[in-house]
MIDOSE-1310 file (N, C-alpha, C; in nm, 2 decimals, decimal comma, always signed):
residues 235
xxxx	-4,84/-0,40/+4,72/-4,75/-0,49/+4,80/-4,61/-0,44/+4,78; -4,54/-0,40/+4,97/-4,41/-0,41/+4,92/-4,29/-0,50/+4,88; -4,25/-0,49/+4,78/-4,10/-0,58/+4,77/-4,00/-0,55/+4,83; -3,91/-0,62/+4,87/-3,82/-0,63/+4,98/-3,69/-0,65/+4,91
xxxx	-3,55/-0,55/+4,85/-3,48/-0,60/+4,77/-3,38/-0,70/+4,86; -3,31/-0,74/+4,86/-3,21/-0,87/+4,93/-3,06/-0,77/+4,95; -3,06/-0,77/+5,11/-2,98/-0,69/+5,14/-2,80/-0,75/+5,13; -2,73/-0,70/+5,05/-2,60/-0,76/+4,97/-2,51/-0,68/+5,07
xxxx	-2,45/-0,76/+5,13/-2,32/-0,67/+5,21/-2,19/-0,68/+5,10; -2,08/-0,57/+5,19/-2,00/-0,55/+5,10/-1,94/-0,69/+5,04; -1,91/-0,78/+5,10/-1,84/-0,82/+5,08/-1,90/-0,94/+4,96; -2,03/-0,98/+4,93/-2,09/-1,01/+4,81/-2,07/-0,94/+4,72
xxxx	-2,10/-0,78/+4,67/-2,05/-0,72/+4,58/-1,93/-0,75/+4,58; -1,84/-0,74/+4,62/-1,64/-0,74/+4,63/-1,68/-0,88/+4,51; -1,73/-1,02/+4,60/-1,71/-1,11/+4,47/-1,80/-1,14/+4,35; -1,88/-1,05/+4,32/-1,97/-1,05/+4,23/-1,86/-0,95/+4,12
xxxx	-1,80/-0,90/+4,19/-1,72/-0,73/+4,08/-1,59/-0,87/+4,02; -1,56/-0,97/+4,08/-1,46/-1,06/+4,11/-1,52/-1,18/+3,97; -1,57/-1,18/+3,98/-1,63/-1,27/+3,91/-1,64/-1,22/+3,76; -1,70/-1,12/+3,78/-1,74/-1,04/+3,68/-1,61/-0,99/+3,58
xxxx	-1,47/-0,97/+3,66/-1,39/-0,91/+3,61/-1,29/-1,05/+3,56; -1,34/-1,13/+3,63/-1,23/-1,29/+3,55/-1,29/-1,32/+3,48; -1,42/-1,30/+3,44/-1,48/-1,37/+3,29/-1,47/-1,26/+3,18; -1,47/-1,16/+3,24/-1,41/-1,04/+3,10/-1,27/-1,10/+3,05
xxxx	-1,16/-1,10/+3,18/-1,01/-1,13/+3,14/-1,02/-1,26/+3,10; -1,11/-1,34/+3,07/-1,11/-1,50/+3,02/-1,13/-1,45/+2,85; -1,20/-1,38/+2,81/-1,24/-1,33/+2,68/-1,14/-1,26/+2,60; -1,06/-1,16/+2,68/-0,95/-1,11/+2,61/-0,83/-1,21/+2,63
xxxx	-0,81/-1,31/+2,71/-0,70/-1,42/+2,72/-0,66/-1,51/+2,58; -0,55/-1,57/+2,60/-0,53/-1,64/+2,49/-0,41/-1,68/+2,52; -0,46/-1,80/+2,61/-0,32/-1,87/+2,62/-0,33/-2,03/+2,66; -0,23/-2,11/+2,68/-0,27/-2,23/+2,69/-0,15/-2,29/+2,79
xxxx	-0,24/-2,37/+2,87/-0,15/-2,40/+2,98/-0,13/-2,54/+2,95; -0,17/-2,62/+2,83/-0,15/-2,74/+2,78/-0,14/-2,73/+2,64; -0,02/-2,81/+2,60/-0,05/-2,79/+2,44/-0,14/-2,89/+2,36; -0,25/-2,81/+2,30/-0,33/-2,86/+2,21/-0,36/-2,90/+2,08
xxxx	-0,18/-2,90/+2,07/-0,12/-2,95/+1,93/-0,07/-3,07/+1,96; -0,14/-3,25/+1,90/-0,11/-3,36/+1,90/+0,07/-3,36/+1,85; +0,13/-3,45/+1,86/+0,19/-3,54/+1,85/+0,20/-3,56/+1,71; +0,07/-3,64/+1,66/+0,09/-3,68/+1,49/-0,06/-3,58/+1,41
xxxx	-0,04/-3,47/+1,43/-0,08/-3,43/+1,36/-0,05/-3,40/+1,22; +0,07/-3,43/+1,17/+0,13/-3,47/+1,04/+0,05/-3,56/+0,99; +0,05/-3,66/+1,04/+0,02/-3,77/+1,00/-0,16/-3,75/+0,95; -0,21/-3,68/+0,98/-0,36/-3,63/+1,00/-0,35/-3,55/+0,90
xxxx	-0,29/-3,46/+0,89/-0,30/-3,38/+0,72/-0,28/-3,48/+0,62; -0,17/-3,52/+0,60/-0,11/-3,64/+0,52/-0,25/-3,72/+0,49; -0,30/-3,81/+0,54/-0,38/-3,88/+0,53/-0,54/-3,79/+0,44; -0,50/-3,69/+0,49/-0,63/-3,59/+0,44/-0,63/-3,53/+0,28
xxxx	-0,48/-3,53/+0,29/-0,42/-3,46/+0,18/-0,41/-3,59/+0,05; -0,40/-3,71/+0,09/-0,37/-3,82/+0,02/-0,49/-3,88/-0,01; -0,63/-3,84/+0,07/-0,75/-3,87/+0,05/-0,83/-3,77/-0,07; -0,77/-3,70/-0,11/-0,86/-3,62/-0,23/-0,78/-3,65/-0,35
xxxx	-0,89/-3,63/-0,39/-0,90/-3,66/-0,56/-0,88/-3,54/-0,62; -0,87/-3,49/-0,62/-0,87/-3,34/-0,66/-0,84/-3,23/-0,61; -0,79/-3,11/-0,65/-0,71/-3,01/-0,54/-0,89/-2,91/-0,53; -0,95/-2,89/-0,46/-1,01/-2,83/-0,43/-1,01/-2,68/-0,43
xxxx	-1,03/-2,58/-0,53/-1,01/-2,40/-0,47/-1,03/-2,37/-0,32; -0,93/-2,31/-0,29/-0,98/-2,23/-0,15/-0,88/-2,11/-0,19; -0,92/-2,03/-0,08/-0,83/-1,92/-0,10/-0,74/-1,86/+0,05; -0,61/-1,79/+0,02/-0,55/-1,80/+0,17/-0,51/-1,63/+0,14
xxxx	-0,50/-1,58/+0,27/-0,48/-1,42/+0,26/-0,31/-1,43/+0,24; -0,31/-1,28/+0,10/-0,20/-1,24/+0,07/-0,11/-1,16/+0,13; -0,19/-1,09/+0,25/-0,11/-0,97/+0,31/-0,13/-0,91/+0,46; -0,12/-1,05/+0,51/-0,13/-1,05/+0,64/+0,02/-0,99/+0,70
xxxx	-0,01/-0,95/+0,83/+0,15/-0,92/+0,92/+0,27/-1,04/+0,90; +0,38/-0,98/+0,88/+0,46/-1,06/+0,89/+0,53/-1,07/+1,04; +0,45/-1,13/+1,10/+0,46/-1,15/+1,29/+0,51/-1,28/+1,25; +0,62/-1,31/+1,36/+0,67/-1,47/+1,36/+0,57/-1,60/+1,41
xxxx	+0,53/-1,55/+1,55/+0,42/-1,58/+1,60/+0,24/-1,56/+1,60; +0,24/-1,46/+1,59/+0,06/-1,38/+1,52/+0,03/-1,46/+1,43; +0,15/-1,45/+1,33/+0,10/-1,46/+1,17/+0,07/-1,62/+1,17; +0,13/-1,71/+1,23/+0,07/-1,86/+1,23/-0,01/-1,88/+1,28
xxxx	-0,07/-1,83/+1,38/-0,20/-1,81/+1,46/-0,33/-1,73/+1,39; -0,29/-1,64/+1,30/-0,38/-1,58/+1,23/-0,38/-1,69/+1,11; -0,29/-1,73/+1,04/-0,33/-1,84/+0,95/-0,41/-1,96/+0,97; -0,38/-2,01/+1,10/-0,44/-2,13/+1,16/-0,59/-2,10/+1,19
xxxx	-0,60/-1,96/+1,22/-0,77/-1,94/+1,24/-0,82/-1,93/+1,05; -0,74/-1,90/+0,99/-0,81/-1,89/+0,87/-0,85/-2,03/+0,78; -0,73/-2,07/+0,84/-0,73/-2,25/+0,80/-0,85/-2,33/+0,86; -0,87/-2,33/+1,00/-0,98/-2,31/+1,04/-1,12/-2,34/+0,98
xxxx	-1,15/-2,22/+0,94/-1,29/-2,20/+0,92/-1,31/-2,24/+0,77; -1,17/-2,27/+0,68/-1,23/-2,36/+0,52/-1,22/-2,47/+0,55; -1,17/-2,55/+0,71/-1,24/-2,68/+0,72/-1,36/-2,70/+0,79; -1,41/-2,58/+0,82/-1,55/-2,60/+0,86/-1,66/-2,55/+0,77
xxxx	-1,59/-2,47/+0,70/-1,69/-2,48/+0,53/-1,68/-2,61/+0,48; -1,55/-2,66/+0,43/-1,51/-2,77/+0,35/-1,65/-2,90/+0,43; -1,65/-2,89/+0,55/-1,73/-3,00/+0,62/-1,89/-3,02/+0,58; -1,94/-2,92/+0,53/-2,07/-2,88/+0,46/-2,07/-2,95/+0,34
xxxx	-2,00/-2,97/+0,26/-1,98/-3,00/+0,10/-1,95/-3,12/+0,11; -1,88/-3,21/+0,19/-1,79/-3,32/+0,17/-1,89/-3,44/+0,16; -1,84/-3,56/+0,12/-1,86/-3,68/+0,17/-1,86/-3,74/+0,31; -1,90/-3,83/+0,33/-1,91/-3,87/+0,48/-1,76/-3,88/+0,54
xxxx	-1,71/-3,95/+0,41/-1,60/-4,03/+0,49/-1,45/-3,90/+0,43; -1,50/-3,84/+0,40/-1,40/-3,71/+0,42/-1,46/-3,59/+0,51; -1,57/-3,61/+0,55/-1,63/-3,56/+0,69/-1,54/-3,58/+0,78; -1,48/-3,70/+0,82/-1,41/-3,75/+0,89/-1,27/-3,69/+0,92
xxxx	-1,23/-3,72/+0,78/-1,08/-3,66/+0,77/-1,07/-3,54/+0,80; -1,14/-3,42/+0,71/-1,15/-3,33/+0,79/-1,18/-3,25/+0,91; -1,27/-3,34/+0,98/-1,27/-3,29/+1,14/-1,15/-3,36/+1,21; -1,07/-3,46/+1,20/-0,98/-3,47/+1,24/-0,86/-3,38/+1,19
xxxx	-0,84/-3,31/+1,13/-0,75/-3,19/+1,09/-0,84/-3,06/+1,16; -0,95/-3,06/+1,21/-0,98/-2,97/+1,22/-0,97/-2,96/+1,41; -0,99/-3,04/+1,40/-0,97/-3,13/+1,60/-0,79/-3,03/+1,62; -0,73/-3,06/+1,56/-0,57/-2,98/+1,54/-0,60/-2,90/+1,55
xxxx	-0,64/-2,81/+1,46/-0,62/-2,66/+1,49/-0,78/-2,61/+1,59; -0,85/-2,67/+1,61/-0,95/-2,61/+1,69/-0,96/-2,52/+1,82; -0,80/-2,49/+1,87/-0,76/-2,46/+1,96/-0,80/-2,31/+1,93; -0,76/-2,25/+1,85/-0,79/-2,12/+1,78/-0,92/-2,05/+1,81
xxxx	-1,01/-2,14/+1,81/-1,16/-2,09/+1,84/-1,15/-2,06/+2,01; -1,07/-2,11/+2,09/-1,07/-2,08/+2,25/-1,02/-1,91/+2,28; -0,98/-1,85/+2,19/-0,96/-1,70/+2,18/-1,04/-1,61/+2,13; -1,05/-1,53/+2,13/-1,18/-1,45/+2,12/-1,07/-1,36/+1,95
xxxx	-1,05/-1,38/+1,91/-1,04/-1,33/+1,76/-1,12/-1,20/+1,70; -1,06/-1,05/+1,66/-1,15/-1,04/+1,61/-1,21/-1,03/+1,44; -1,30/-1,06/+1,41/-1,36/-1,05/+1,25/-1,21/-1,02/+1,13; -1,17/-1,05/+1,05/-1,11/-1,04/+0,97/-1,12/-0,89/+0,89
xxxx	-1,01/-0,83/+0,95/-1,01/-0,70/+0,84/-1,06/-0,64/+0,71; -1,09/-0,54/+0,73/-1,16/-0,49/+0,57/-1,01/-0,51/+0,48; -0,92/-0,50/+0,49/-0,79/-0,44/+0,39/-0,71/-0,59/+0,42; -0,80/-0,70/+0,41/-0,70/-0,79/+0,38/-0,77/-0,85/+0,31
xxxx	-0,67/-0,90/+0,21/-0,68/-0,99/+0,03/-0,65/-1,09/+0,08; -0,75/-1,19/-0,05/-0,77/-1,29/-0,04/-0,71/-1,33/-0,21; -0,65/-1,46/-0,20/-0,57/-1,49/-0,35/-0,54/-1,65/-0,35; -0,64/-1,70/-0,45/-0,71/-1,85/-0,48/-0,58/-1,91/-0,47
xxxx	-0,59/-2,04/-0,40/-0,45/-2,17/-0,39/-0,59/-2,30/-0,40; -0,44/-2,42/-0,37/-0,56/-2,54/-0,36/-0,51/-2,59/-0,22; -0,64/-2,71/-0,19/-0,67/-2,75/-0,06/-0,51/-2,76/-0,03; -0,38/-2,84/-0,12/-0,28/-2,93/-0,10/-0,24/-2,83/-0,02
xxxx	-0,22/-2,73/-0,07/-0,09/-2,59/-0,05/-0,20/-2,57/+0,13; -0,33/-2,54/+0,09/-0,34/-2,47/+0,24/-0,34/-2,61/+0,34; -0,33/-2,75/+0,33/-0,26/-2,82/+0,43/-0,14/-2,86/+0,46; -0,04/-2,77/+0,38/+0,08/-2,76/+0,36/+0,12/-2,66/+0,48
xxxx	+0,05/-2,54/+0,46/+0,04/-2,44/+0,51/+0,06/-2,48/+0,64; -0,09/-2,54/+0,66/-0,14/-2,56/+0,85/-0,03/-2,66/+0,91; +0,04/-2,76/+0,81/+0,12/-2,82/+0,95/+0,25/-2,76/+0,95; +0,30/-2,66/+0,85/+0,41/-2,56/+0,91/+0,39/-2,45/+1,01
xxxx	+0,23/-2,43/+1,01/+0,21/-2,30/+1,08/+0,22/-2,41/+1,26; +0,14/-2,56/+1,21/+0,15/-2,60/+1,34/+0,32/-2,62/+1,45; +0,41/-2,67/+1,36/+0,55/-2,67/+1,33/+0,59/-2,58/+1,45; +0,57/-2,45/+1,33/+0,59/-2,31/+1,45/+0,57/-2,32/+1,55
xxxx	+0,42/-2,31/+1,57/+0,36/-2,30/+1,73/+0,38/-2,38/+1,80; +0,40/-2,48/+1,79/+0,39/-2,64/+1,90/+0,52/-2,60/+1,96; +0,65/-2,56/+1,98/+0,75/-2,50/+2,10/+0,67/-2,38/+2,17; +0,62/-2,32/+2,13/+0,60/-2,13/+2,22/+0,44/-2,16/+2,26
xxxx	+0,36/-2,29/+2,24/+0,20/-2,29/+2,24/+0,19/-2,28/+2,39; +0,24/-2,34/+2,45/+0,22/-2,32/+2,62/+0,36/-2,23/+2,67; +0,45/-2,15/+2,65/+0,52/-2,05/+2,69/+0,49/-1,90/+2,65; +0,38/-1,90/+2,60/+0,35/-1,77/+2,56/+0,22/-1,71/+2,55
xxxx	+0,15/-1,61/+2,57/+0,04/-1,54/+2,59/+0,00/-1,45/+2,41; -0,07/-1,50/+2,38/-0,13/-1,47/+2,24/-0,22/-1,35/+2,24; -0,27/-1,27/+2,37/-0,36/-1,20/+2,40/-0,32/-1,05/+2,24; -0,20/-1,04/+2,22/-0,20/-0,93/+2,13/-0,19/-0,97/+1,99
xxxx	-0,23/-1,08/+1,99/-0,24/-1,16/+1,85/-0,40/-1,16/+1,82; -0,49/-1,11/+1,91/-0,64/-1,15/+1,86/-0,69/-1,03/+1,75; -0,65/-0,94/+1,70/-0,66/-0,88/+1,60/-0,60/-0,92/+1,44; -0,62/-0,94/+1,39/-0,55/-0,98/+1,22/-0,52/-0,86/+1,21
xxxx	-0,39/-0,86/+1,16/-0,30/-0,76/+1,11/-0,28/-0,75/+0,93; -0,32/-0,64/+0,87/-0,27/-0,65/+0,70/-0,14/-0,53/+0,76; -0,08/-0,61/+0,63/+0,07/-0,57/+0,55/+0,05/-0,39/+0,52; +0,10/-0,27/+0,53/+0,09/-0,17/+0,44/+0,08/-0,17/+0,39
xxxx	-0,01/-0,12/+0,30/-0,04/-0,07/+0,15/+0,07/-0,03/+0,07; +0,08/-0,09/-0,05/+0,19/-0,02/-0,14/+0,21/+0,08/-0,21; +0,07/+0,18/-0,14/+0,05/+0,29/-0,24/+0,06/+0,37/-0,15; +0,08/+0,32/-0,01/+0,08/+0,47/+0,12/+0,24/+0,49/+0,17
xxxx	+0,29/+0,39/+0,10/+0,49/+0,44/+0,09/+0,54/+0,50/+0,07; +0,64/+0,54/+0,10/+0,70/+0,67/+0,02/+0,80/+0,58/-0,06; +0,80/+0,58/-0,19/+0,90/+0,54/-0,27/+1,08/+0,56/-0,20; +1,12/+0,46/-0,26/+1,26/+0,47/-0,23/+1,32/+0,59/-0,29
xxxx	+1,44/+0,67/-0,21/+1,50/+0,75/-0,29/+1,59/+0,70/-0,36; +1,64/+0,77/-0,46/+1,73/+0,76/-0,55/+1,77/+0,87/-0,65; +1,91/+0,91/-0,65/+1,95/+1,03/-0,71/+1,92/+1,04/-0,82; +1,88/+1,17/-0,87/+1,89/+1,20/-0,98/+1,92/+1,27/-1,05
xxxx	+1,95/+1,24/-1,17/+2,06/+1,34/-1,26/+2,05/+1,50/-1,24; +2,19/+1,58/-1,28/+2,13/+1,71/-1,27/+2,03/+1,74/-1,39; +2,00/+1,71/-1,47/+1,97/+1,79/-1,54/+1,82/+1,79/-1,53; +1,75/+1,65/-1,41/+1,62/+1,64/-1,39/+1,61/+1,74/-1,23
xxxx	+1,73/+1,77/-1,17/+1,68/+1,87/-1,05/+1,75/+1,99/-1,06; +1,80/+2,03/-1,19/+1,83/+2,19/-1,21/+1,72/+2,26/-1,20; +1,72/+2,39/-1,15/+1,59/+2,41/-1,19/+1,54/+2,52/-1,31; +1,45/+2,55/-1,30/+1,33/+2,55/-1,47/+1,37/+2,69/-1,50
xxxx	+1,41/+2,77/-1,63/+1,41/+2,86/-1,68/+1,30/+2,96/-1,61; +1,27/+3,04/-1,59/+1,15/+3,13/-1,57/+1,08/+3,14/-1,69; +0,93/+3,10/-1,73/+0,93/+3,15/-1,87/+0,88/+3,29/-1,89; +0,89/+3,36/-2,04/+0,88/+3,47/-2,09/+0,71/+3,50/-2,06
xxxx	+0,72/+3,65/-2,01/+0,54/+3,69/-2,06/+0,48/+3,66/-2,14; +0,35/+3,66/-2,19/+0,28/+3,60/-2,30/+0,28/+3,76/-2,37; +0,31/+3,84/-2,29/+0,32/+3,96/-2,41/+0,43/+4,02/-2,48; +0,50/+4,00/-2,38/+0,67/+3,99/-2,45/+0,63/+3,91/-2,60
xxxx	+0,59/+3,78/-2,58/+0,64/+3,70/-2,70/+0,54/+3,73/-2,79; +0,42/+3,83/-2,77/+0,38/+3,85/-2,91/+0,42/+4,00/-2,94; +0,47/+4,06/-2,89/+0,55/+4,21/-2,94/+0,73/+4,19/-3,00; +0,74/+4,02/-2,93/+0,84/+4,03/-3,07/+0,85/+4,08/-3,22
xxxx	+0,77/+3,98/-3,20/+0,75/+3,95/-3,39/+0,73/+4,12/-3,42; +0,64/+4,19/-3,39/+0,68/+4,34/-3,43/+0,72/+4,43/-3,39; +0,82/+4,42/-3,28/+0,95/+4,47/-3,31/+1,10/+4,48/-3,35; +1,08/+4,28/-3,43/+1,17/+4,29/-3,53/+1,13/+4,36/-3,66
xxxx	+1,03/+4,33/-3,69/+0,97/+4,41/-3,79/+1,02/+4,53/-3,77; +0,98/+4,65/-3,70/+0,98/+4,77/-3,72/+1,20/+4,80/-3,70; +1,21/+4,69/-3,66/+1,37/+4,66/-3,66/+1,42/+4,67/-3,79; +1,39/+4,61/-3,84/+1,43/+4,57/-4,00/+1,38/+4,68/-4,08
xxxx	+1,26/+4,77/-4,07/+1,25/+4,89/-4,13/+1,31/+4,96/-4,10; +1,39/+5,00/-4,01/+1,46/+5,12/-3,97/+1,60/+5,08/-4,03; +1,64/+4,91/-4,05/+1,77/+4,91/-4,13/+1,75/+4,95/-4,29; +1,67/+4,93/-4,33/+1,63/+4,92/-4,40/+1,69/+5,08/-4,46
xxxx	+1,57/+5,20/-4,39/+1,58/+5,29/-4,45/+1,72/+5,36/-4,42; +1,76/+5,33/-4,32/+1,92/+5,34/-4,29/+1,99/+5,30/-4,42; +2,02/+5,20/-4,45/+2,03/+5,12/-4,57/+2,02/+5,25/-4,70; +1,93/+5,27/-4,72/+1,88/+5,33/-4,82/+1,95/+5,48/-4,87
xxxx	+1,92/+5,54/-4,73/+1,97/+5,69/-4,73/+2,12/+5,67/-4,74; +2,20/+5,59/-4,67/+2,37/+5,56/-4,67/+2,42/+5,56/-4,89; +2,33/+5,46/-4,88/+2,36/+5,44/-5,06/+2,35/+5,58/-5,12; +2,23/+5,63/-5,08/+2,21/+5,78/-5,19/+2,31/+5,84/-5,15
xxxx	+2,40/+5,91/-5,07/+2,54/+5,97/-5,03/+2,62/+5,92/-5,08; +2,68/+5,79/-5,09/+2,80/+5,73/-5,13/+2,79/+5,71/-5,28; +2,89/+5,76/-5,30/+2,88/+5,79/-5,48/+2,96/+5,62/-5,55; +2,95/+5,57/-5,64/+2,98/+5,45/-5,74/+3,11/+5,48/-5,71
xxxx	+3,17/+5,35/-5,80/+3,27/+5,37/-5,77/+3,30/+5,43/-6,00; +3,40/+5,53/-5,98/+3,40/+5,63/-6,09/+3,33/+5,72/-6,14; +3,21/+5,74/-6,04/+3,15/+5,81/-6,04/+3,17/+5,99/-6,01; +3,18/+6,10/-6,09/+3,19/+6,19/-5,99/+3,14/+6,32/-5,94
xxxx	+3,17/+6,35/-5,81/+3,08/+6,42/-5,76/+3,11/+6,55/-5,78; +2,92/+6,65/-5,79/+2,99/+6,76/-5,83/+3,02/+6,86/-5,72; +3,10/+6,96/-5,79/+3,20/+7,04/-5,67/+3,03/+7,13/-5,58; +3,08/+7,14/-5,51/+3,04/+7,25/-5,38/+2,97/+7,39/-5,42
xxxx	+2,90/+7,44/-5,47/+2,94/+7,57/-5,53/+2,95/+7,68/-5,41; +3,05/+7,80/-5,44/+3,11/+7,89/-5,37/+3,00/+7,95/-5,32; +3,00/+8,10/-5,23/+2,93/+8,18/-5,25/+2,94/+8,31/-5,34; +3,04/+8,30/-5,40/+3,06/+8,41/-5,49/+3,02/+8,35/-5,65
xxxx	+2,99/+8,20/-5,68/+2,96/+8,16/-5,77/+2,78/+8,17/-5,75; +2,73/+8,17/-5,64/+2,61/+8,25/-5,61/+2,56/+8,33/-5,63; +2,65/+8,44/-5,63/+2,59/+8,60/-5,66/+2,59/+8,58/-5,78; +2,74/+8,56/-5,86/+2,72/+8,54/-6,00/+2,58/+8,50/-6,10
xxx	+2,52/+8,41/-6,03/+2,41/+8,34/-6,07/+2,26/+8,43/-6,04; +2,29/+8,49/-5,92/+2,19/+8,55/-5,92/+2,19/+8,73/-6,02; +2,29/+8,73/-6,03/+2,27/+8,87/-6,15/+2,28/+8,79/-6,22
């Protein structure tokens, strides 16, 4: 049996390619044409923050970008997701409180974010500090949340490393950038030692021979003999 495929004129592809290409740019988007930061959202931490008994560990990244705008948006996604862990552990009636702080920043999740960096640290605080955190990060955002396009913020940014810097300069004394003597051969320095040696014998016998010529003092020396006191001697 033949099948018969369904014959698509141009102009179905045109809106099929149309379609196809606004729901990609929906996924890289990140922006908000309403702001989805309440009013009394203060008031909704506060109440959350005044509802525990205890500060809770959580932990908040140490070395994120210092972006004016990213960096609250990257916080707020991180804040995020310890109230939706926090929401697993809790009591009912702090179930509550926390999805209503979580309702605030939920906006976050409408961006396509990606995964949290290998090279970013994490460094223990308590619940109080990280809902301290979220309603200055909200602070921030709530002017620029509907005037601005977040699309270059969907990556988390870490801080440079403090080991891939180049240290600061700073001068240093001459005597640490003079530079280094050349040092001596290794054979030079052991043919010193003997040819001071052989140095010192040659004063030595210098020494020696000078004394046997130079007569004492009162000493005296005998005369010369002639050559006529020669012959003498030899007859």
């Amino acid at each position: 049996m033949t099948v018969l495929a369904p014959a698509w004129s141009p102009t179905t592809y045109l809106l099929l390619l149309l379609l196809l290409s606004s729901g990609l740019s929906r996924t890289q988007d990140c922006s908000f044409q309403h702001s989805p930061i309440s009013s009394d959202f203060a008031v909704k931490i506060r109440e959350l923050s005044d509802y525990l008994l205890q500060d809770y560990p959580v932990t908040v990244a140490s070395n994120l970008q210092d972006e004016e705008l990213c960096g609250a948006l990257w916080r707020l996604v991180l804040a995020q997701r310890w109230m939706e862990r926090l929401k697993t552990v809790a009591g009912s009636k702090m179930q509550g409180l926390l999805e209503r702080v979580n309702t605030e920043i939920h906006f976050v999740t409408k961006c396509a974010f990606q995964p949290p960096p290998s090279c970013l640290r994490f460094v223990q605080t308590n619940i109080s500090r990280l809902l301290q955190e979220t309603s200055e990060q909200l602070v921030a955002l709530k002017p620029w949340i509907t005037r601005q396009n977040f699309s270059r913020c969907l990556e988390l940014q870490c801080q440079p490393d403090s080991s891939t810097l180049l240290p600061p300069w700073s001068p240093q004394p001459l005597e640490a950038t003079a530079p280094t003597a050349p040092q001596p051969p290794l054979l030079l320095l052991l043919l010193l030692p003997v040819g001071l040696l052989l140095l010192a014998a040659a004063w030595c016998l210098h020494w020696q021979r000078t004394r046997r010529r130079t007569p004492r003092p009162g000493e005296q020396v005998p005369p010369v003999p002639s050559p006529q006191d020669l012959l003498l001697v030899e007859h």
